[in-house]
N, C-alpha and C positions, 0 to 999 in steps of 0.2 A: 822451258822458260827462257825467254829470249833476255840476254845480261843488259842492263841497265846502265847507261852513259849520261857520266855528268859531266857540263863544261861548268869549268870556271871562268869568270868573266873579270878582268881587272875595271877600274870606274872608263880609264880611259879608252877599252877596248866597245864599250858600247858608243853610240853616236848620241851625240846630244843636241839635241833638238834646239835653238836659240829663241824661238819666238816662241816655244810652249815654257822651257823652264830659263834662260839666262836671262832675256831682257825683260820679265816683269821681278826678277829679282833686283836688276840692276835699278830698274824705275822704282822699286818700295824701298830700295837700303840706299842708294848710290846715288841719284838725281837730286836731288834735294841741296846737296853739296857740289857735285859733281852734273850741273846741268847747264842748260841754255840760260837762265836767270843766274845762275851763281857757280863759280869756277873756283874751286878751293887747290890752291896750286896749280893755278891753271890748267888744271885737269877735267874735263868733260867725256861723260861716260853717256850720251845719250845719242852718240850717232857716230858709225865708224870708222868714219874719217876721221873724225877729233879723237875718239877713242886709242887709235891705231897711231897715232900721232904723240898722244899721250903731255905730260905737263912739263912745269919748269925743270920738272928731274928726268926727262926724257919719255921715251914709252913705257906706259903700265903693264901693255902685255906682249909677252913674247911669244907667238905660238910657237909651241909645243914645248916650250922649256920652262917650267913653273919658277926652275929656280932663279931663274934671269925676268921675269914677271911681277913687279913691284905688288901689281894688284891681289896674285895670290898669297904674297910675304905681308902684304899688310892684313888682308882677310885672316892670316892665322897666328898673327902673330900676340904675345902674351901678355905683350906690354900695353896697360890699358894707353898708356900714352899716345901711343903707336897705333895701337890697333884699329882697321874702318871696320865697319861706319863706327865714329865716338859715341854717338848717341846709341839710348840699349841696347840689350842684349847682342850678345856677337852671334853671326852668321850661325847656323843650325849646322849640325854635320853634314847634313843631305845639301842644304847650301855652298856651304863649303865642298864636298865631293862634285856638285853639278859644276861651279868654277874652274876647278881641276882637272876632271875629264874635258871641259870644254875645251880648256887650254890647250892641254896634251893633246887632244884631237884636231889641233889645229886653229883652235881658237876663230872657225866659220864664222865670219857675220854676214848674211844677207844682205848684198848690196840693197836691197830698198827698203832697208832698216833705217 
């Protein structure tokens, strides 16, 4: 019997896809606020120039550094004040984990996004 190997995979170690799970997250939770019709902090999250660029408080996202990353401090953060999107329920864990690895991994956006 041939011995059985398991890997473990941390979230950020697998590659995260952006146009299957990031950007139809960001278009159902994020755009509404953060789009071409309306810029809440002049923040636009719909195309990665504006994204990458980020609002009046500088950039949202850092790749690969979550904790320098405004967008994943406010996705988890506990204070409803605080916390995106305002409007219902907060980000899913699987929401939240796809945000995280994406970052960490670099935070890829597909130039023809």
């Amino acid at each position: 019997m041939k011995p059985a190997i398991f890997l473990l995979f941390t979230a950020s170690a697998l590659a995260v896809d952006f146009d299957r799970e990031i950007r139809p997250l960001l278009q159902e939770r994020c755009i509404e606020c953060h789009g071409e019709k309306k810029q809440k902090g002049e923040l636009r999250l719909d195309a990665k120039s504006f994204a990458l660029k980020g609002g009046h408080d500088g950039p949202a996202i850092i790749a690969g550094n979550l904790g320098k990353s405004p967008l994943y401090q406010r996705i988890t953060n506990t204070d409803d004040k605080e916390r995106m999107p305002p409007k219902g329920d907060p980000l899913t864990l699987s929401q939240v984990s796809a945000i995280k690895a994406w970052i960490e991994s670099g935070a890829h956006w597909p130039e023809n996004a």
